[in-house]
C-alpha positions in Angstrom: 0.0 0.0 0.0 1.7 3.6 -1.5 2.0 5.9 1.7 0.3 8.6 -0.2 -2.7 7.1 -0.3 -3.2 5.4 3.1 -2.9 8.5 4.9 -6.3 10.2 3.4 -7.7 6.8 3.3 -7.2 6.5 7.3 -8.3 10.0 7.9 -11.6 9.7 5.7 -12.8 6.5 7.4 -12.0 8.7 10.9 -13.8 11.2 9.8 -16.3 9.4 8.7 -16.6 7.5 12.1 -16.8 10.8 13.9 -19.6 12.0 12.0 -21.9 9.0 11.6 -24.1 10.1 14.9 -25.2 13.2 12.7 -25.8 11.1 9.7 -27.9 8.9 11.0 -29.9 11.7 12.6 -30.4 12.9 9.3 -30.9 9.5 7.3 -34.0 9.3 10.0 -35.6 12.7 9.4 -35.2 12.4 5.8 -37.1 8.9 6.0 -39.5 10.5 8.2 -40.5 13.6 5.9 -40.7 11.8 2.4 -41.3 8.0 2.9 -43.7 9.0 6.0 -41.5 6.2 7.8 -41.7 7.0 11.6 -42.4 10.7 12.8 -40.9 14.2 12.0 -39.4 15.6 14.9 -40.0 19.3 15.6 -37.0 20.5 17.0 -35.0 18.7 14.1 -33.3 21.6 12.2 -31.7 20.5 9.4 -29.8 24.0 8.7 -27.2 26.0 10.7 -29.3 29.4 10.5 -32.3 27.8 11.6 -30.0 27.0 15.1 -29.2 30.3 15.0 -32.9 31.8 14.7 -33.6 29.5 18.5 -30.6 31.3 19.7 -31.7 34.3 18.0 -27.6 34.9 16.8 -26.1 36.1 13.6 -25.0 34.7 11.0 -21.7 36.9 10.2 
């Protein structure tokens, strides 16, 4: 295995470990809202400015 590619290789599937949580957060609200498989949860926001609206912030 060539050097140059095992480093990115290792650091994608870490990455990809780290952020498996929030995927499967969103695989389940996107099942809920267009397959109508389980229910929509209402405090689900699927965009960083919506966050920031609750917290009333800025974005800049």
């Amino acid at each position: 295995m060539d050097v140059s590619s095992a480093i990115p290789t290792f650091v994608n599937m870490f990455v990809i470990l780290i952020l498996s949580k929030e995927y499967l957060k969103l695989l389940k609200d996107y099942k809920a809202r267009h397959f109508n498989i389980g229910q929509v949860a209402p405090d689900f926001d699927l965009f960083f400015e919506d966050k920031l609206k609750k917290k009333k912030g800025k974005l800049a």
